[in-house]
ZAVO-30050 format. One line per field, with one value per residue: residue number from 1; residue in three letters; x, y, z of N, C-alpha, C, O in turn. Coordinates in Angstrom, 3 decimals, decimal comma. Layout:
N
pos c(NUM;...) $
code c(ALA;...) $
nxx c(X;...) $
nyy c(Y;...) $
nzz c(Z;...) $
caxx c(X;...) $
cayy c(Y;...) $
cazz c(Z;...) $
cxx c(X;...) $
cyy c(Y;...) $
czz c(Z;...) $
oxx c(X;...) $
oyy c(Y;...) $
ozz c(Z;...) $
***
This chain:
202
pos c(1;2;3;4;5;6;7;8;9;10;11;12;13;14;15;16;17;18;19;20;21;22;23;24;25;26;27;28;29;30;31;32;33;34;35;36;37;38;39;40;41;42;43;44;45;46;47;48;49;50;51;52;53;54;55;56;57;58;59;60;61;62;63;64;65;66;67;68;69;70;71;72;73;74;75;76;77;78;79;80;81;82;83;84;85;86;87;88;89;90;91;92;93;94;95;96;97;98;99;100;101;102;103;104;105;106;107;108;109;110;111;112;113;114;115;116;117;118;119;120;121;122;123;124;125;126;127;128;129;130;131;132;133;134;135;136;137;138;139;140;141;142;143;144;145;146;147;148;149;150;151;152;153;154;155;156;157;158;159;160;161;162;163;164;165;166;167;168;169;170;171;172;173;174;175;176;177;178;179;180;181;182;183;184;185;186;187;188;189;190;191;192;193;194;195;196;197;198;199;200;201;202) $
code c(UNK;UNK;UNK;UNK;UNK;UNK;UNK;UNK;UNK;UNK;UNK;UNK;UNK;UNK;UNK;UNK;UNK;UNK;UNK;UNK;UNK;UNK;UNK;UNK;UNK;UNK;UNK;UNK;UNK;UNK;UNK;UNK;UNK;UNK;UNK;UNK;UNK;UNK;UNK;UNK;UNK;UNK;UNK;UNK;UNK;UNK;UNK;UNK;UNK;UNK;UNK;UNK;UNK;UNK;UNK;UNK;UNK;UNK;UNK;UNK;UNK;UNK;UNK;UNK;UNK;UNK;UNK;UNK;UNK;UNK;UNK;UNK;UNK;UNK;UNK;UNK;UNK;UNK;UNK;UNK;UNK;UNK;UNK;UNK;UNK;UNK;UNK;UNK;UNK;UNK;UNK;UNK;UNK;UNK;UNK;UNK;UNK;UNK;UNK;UNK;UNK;UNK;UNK;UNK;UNK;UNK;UNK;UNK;UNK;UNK;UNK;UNK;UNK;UNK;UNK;UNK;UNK;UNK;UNK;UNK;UNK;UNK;UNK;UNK;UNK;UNK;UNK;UNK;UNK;UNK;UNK;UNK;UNK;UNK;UNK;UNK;UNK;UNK;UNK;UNK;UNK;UNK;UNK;UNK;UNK;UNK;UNK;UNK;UNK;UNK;UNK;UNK;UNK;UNK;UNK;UNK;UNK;UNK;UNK;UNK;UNK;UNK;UNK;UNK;UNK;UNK;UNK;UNK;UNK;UNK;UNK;UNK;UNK;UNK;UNK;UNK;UNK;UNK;UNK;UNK;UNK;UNK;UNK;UNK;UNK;UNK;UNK;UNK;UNK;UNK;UNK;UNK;UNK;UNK;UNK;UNK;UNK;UNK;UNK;UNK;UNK;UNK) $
nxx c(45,837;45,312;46,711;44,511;45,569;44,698;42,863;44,332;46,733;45,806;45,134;47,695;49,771;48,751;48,305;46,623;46,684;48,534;50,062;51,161;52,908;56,129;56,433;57,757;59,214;59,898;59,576;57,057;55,727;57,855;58,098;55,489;53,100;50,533;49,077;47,865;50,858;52,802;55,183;57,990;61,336;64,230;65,753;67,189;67,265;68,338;70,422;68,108;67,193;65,882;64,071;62,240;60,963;57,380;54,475;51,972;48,483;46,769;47,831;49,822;49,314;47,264;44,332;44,746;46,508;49,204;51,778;55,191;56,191;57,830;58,986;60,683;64,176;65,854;69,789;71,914;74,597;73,529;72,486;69,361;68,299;65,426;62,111;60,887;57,825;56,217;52,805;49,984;47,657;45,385;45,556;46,651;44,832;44,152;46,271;47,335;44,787;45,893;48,799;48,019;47,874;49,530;51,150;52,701;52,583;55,640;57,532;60,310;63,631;64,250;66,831;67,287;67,452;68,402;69,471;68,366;67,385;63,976;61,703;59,498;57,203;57,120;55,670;56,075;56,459;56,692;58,259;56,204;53,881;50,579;51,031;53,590;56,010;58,948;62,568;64,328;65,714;67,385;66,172;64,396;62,634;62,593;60,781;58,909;57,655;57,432;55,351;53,063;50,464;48,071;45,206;46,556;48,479;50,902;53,250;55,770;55,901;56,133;58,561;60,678;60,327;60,660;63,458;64,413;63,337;65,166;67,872;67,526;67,980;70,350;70,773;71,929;70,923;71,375;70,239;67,957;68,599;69,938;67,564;66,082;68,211;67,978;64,644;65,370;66,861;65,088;62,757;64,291;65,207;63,004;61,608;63,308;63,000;60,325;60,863;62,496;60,269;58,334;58,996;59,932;57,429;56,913) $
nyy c(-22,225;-19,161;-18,111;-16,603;-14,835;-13,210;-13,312;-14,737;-13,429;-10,801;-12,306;-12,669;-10,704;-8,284;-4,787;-3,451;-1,845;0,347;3,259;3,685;1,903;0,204;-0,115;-2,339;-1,809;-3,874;-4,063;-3,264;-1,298;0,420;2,288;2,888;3,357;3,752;4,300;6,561;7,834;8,068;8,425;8,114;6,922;5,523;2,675;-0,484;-3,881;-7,314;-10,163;-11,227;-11,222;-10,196;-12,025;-13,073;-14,795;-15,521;-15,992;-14,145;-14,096;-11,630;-9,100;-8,690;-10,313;-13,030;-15,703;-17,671;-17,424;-16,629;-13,484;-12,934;-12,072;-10,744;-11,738;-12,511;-13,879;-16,022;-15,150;-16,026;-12,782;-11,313;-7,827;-6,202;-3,416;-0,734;0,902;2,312;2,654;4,392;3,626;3,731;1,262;1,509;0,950;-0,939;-3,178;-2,837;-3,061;-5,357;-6,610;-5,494;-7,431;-9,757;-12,664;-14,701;-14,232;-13,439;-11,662;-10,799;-9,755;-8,018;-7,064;-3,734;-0,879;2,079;5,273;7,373;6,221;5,231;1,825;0,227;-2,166;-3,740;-4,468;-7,293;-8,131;-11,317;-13,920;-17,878;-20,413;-22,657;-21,152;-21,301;-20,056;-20,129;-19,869;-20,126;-20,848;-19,873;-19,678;-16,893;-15,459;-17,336;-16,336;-13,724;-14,447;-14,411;-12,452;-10,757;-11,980;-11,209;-10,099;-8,530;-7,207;-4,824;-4,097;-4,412;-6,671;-6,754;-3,731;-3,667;-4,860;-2,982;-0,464;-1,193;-1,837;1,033;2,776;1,587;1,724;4,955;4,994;4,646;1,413;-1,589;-4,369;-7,365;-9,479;-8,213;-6,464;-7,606;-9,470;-7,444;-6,520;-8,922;-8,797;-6,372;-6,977;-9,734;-7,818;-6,397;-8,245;-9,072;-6,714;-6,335;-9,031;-8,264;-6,029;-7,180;-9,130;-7,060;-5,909;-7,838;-8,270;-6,191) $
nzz c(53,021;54,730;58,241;60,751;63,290;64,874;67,209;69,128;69,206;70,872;73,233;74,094;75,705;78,027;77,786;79,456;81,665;80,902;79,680;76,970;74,537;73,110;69,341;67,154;63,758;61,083;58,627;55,999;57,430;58,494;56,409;55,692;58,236;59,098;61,341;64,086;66,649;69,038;69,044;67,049;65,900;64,501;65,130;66,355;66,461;68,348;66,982;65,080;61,604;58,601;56,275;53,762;53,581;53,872;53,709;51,837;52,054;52,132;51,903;49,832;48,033;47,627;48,666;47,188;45,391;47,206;47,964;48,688;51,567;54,522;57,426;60,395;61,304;63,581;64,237;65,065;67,013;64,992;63,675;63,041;61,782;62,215;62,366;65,203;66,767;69,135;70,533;71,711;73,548;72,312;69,812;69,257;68,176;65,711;64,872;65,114;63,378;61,181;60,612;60,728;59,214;60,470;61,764;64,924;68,037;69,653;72,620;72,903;73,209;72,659;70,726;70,946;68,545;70,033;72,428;74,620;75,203;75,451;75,775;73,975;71,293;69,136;65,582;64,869;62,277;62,790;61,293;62,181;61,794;59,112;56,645;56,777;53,869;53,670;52,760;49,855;46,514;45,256;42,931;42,585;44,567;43,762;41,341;42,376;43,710;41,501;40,336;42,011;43,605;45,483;47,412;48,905;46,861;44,286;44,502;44,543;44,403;47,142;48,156;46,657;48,043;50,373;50,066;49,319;51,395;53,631;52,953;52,659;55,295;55,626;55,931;55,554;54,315;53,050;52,027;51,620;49,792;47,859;46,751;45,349;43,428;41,885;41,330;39,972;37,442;36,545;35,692;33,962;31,803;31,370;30,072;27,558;26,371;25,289;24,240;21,793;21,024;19,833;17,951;16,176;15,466;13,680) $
caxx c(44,900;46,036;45,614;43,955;46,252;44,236;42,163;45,812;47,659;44,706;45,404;49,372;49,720;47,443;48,633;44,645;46,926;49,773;49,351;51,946;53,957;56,800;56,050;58,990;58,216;61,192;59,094;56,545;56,253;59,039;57,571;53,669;52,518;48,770;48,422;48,661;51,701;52,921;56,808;59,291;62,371;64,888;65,769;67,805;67,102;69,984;69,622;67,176;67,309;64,746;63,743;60,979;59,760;56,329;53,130;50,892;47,152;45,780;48,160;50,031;48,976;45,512;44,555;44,522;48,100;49,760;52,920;56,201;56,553;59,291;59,273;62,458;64,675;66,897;70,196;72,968;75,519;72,639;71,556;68,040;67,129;64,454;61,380;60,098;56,971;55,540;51,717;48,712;47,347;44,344;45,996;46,891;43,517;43,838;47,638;46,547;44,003;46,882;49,586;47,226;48,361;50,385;52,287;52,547;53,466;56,262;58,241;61,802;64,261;64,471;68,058;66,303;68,589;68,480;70,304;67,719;67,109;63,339;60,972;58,582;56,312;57,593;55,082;57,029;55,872;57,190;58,037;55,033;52,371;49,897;51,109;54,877;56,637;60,294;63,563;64,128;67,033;66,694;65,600;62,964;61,808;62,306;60,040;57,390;57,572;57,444;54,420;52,252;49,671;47,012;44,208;47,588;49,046;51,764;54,203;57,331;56,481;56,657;59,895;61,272;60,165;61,060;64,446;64,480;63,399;66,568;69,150;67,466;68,147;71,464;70,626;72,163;70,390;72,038;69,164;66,436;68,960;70,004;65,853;66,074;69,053;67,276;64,002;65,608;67,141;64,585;62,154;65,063;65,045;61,637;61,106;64,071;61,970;58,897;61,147;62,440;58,974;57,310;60,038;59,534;55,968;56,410) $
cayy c(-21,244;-18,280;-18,205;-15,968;-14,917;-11,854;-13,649;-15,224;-12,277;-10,503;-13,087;-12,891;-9,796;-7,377;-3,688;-2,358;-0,533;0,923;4,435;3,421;0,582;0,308;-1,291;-2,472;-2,581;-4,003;-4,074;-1,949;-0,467;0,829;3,396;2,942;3,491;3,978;4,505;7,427;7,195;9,380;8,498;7,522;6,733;4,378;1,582;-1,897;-4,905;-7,533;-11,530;-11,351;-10,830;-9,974;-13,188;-12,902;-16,149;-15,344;-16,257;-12,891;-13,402;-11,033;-7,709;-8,995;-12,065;-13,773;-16,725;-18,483;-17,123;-15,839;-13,175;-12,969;-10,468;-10,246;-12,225;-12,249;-15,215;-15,653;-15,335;-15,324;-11,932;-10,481;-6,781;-5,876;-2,214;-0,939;2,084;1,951;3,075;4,260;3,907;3,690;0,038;1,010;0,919;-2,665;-3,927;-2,562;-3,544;-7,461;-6,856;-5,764;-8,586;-11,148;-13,551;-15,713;-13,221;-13,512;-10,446;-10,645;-8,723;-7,784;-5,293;-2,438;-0,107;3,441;5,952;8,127;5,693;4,243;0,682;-0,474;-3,504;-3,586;-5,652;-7,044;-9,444;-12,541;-15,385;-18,723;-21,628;-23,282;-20,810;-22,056;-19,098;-20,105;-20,371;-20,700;-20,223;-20,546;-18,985;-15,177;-15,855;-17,943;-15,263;-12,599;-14,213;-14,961;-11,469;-10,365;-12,128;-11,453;-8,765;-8,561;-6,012;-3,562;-3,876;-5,059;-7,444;-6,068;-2,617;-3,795;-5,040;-1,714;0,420;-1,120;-1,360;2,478;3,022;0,876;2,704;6,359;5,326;4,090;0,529;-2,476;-5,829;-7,917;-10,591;-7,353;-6,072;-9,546;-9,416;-6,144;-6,888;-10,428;-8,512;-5,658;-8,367;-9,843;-6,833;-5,850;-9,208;-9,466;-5,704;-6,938;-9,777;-7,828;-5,435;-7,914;-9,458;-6,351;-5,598;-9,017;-8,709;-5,099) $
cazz c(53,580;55,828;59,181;61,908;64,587;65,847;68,058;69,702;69,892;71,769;74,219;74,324;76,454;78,671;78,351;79,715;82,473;80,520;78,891;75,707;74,544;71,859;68,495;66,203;62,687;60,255;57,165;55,539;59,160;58,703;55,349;55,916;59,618;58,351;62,490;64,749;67,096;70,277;69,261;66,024;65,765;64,190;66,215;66,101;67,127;68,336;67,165;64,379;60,317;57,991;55,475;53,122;53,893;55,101;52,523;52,175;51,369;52,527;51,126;48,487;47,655;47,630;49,405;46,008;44,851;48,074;47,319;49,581;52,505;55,474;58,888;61,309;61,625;64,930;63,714;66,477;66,396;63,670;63,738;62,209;61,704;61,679;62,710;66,627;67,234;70,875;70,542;72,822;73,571;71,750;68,546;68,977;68,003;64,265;64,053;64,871;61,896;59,848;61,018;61,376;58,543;60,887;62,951;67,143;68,936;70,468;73,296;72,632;73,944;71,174;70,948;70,054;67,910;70,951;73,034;75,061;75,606;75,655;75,509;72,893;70,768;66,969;65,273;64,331;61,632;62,771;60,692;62,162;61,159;58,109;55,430;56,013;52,223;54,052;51,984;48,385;46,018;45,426;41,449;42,582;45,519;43,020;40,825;42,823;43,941;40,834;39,881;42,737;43,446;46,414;47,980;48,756;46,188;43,931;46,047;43,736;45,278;48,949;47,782;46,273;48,202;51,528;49,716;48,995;52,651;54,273;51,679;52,951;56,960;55,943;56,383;54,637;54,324;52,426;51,604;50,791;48,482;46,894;46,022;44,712;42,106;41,400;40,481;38,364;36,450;35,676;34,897;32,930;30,865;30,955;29,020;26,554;25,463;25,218;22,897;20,750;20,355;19,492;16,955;15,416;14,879;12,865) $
cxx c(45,610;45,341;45,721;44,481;45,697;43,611;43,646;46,718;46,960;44,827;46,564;50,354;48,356;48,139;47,861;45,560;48,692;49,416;50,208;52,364;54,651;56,772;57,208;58,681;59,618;60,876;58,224;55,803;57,186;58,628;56,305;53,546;51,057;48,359;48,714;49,798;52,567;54,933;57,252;60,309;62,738;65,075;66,611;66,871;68,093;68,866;68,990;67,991;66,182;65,104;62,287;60,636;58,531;55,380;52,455;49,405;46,261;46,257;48,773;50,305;47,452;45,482;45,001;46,229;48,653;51,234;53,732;56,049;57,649;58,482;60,821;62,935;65,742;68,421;71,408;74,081;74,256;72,381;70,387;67,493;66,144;63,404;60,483;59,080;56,462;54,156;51,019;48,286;46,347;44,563;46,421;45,840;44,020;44,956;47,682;46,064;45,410;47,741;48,738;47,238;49,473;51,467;51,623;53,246;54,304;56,992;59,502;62,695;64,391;65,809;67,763;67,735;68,959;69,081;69,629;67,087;65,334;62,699;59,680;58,087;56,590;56,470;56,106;56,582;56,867;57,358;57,021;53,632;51,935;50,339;52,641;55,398;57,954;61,221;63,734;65,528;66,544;65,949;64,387;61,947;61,673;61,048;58,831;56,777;56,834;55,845;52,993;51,877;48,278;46,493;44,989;48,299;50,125;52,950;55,655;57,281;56,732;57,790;60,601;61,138;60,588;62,947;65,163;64,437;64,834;67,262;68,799;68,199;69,528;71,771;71,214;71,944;70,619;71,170;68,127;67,259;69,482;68,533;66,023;67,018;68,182;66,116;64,019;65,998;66,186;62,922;63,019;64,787;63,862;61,160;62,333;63,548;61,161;59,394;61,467;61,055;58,410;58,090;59,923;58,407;55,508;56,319) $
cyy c(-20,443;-18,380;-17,063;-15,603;-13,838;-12,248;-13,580;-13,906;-11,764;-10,845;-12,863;-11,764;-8,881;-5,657;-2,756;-1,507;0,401;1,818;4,019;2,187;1,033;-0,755;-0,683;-2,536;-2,799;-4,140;-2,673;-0,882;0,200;2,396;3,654;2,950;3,026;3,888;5,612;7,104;8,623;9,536;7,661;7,861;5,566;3,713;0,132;-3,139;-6,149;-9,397;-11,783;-10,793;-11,052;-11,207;-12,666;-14,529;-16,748;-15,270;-14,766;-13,430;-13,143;-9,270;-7,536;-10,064;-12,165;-15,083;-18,016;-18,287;-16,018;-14,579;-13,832;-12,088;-11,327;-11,201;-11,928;-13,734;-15,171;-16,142;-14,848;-14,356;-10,649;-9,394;-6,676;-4,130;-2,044;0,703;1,604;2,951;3,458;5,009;3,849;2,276;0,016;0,983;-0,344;-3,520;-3,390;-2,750;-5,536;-7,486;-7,156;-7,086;-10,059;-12,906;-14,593;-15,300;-12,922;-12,399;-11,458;-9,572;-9,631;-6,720;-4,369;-1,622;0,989;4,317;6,788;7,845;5,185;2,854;0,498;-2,036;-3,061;-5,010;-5,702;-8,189;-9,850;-13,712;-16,527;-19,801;-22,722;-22,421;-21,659;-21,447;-19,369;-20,424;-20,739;-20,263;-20,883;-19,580;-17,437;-14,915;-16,150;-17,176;-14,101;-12,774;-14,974;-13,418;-10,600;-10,864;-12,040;-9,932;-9,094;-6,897;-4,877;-3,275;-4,807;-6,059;-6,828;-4,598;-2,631;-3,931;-3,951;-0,570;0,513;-0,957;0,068;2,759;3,160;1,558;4,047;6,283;4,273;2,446;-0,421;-3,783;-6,413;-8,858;-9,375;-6,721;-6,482;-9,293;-8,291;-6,037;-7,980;-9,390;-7,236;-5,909;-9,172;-8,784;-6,468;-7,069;-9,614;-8,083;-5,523;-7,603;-9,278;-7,101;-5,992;-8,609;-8,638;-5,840;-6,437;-8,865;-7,224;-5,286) $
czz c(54,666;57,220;60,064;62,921;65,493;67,133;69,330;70,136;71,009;73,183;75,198;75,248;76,476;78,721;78,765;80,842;82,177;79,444;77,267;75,766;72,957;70,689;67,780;64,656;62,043;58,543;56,266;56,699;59,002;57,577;55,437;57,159;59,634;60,239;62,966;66,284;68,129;69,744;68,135;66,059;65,039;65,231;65,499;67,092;67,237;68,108;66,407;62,846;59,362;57,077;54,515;52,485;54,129;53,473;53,335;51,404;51,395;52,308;50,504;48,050;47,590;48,393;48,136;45,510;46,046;47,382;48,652;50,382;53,457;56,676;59,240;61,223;62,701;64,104;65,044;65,777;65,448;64,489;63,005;62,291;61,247;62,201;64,074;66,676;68,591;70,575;71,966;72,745;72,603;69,816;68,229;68,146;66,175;63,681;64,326;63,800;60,748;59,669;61,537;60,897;59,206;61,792;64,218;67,151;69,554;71,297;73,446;73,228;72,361;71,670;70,310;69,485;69,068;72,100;74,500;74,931;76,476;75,209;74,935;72,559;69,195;66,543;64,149;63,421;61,811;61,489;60,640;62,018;59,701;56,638;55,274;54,575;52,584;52,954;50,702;47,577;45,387;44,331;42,118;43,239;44,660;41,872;41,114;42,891;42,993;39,895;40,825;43,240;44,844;46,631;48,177;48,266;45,260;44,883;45,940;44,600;46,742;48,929;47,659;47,001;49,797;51,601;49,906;50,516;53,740;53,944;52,682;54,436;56,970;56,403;55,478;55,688;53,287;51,158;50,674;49,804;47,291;46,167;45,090;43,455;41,320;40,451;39,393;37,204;35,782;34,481;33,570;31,950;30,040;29,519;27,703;25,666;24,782;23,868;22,155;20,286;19,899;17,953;15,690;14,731;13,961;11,680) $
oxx c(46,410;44,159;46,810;43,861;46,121;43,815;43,886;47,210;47,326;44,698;46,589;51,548;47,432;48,494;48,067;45,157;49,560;48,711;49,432;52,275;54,187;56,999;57,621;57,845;60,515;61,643;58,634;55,456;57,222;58,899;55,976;54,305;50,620;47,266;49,779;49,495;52,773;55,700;56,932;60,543;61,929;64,596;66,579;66,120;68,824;67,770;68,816;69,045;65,586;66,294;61,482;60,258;58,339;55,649;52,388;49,250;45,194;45,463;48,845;51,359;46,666;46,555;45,517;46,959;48,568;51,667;53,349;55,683;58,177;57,252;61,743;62,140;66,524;68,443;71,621;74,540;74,321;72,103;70,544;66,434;65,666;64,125;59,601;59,435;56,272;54,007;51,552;48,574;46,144;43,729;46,541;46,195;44,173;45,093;48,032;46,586;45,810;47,492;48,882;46,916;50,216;52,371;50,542;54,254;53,969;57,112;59,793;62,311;64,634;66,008;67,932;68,865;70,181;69,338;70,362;65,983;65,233;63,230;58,958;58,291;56,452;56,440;56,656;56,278;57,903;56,395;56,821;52,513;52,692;50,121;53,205;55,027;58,381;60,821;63,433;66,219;65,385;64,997;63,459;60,768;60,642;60,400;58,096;55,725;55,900;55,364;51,980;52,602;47,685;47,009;44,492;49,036;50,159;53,242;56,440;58,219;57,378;58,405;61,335;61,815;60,803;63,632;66,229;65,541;65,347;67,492;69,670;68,889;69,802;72,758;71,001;72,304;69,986;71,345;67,684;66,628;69,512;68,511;66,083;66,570;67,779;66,343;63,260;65,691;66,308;62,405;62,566;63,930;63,648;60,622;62,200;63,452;61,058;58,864;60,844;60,814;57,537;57,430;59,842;58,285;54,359;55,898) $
oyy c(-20,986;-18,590;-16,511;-16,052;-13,596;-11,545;-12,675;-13,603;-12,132;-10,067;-12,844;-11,996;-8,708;-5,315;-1,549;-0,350;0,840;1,492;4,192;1,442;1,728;-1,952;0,471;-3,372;-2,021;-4,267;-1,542;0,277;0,892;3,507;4,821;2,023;2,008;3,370;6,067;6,128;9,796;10,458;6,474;9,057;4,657;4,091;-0,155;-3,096;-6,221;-9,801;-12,995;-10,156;-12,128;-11,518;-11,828;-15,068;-17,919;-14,634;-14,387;-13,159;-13,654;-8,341;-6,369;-10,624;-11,221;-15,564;-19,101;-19,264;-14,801;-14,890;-14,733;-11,031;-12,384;-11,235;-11,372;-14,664;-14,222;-17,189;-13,799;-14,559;-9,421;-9,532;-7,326;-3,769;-2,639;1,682;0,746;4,129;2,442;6,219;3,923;1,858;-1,020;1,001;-0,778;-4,515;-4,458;-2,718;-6,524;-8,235;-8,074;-7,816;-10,952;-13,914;-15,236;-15,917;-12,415;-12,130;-12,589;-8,471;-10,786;-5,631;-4,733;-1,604;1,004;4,072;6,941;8,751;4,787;2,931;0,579;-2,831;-2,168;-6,114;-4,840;-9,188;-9,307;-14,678;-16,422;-19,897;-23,493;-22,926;-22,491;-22,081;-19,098;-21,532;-21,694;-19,379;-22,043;-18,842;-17,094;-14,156;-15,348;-17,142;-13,439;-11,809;-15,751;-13,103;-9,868;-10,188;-12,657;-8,938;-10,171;-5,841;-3,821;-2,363;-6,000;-5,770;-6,514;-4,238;-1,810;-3,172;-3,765;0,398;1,543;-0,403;0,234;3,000;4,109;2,393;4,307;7,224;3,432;2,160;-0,063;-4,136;-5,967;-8,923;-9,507;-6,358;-5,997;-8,913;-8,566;-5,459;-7,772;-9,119;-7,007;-5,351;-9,375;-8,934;-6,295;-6,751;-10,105;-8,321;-4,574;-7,267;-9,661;-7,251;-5,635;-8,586;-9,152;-5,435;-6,023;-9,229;-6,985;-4,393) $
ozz c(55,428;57,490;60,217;63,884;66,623;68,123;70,130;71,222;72,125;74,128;76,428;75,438;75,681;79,849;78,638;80,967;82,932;78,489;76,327;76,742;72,054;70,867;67,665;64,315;62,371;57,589;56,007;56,469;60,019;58,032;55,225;57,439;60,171;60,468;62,548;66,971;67,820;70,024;68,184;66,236;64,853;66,300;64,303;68,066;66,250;68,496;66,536;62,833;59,385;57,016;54,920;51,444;54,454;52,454;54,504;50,213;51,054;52,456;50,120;47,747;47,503;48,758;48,404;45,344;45,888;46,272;49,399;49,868;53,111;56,626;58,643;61,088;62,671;63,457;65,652;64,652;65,413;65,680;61,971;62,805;60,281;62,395;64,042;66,629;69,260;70,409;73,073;71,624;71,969;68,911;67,083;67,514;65,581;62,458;63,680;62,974;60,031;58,709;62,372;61,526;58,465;62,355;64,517;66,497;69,906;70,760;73,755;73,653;71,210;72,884;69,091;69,909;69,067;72,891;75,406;74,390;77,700;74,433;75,380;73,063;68,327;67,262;63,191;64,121;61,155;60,729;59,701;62,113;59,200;55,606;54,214;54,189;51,935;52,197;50,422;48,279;45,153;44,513;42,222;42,886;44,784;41,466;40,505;42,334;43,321;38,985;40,495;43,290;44,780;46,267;47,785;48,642;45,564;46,044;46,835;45,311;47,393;49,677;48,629;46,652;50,437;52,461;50,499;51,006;54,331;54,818;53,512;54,827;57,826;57,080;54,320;56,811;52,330;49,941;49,533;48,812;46,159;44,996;43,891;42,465;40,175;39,272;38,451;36,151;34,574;33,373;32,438;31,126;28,932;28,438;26,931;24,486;23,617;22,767;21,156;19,079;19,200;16,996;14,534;13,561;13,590;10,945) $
***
């Protein structure tokens, strides 16, 4: 069962007297916003690496058949790019909703393309939230991926498309593009079969 972290975050900082703050996103943050936002840019982050370890179900997954999505993992030396946001506090409340599957804000320093150095907020899924799935071989993540579908959608296109994203802003992730071979491989194998079976049965 997934769990609830909106309440918790809510909790986890007060920004009621700060006109902005900087949000990190390293996933579909990074191509979807779906908020309004005073400031974008690219951005790094130092120490961290994207994983798609993190049970979704609640946007591509179900609670019944979760998919895969992205958390961070601390990874000493690691870079993580990614898209910084500088919103308004009151936009926090509807990005908890979204990230609420098991992800804590946290505050981080951010490295903006522009060559300023702030502190921001990334939500993080630990190993001890309730939705963790943890690590598995890229086959097996590809075809979970590949079989999993929730309220936003396919899980394969979060995959591909955050792919496509990374590639446009010059980014290489090693692990999200490991996934991305894994599941064209087996789409590819899979619509092979399909043609030899349909071939068979003329």
């Amino acid at each position: 069962m997934s769990h609830d972290t909106t309440a918790i975050n809510r909790q986890r900082q007060d920004f009621s007297n700060r006109d902005s703050v900087w949000l990190f996103g390293y996933g579909s943050l990074i191509y979807k916003a779906g908020f309004d936002f005073l400031e974008r840019q690219a951005a790094h982050i130092q120490g961290w690496e994207r994983r798609f370890w993190q049970g979704s179900h609640d946007h591509r997954g179900t609670p019944e058949a979760p998919g895969r999505v992205l958390t961070l993992i601390p990874v000493e030396g690691a870079e993580c790019g990614g898209m910084a946001y500088r919103i308004t506090p009151g936009q926090l409340d509807a990005i908890d909703e979204r990230e609420k599957n098991g992800y804590l804000r946290t505050e981080i320093e951010f490295h903006l393309a522009d060559g300023r150095h702030v502190l921001g907020l990334v939500y993080v899924a630990d190993p001890h939230n309730a939705a963790w799935l943890g690590p598995a071989s890229d086959e097996e993540i590809a075809r979970h991926i590949a079989r999993s579908s929730g309220p936003s959608g396919a899980n394969r296109d979060y995959l591909l498309r955050l792919a496509e994203a990374l590639r446009a802003m010059g980014e290489d992730d090693p692990h999200v593009f490991a996934l991305e071979r894994a599941l064209r491989q087996l789409e590819d194998r899979t619509d092979a079969a399909r043609a030899r079976h349909g071939h068979m049965d003329l």
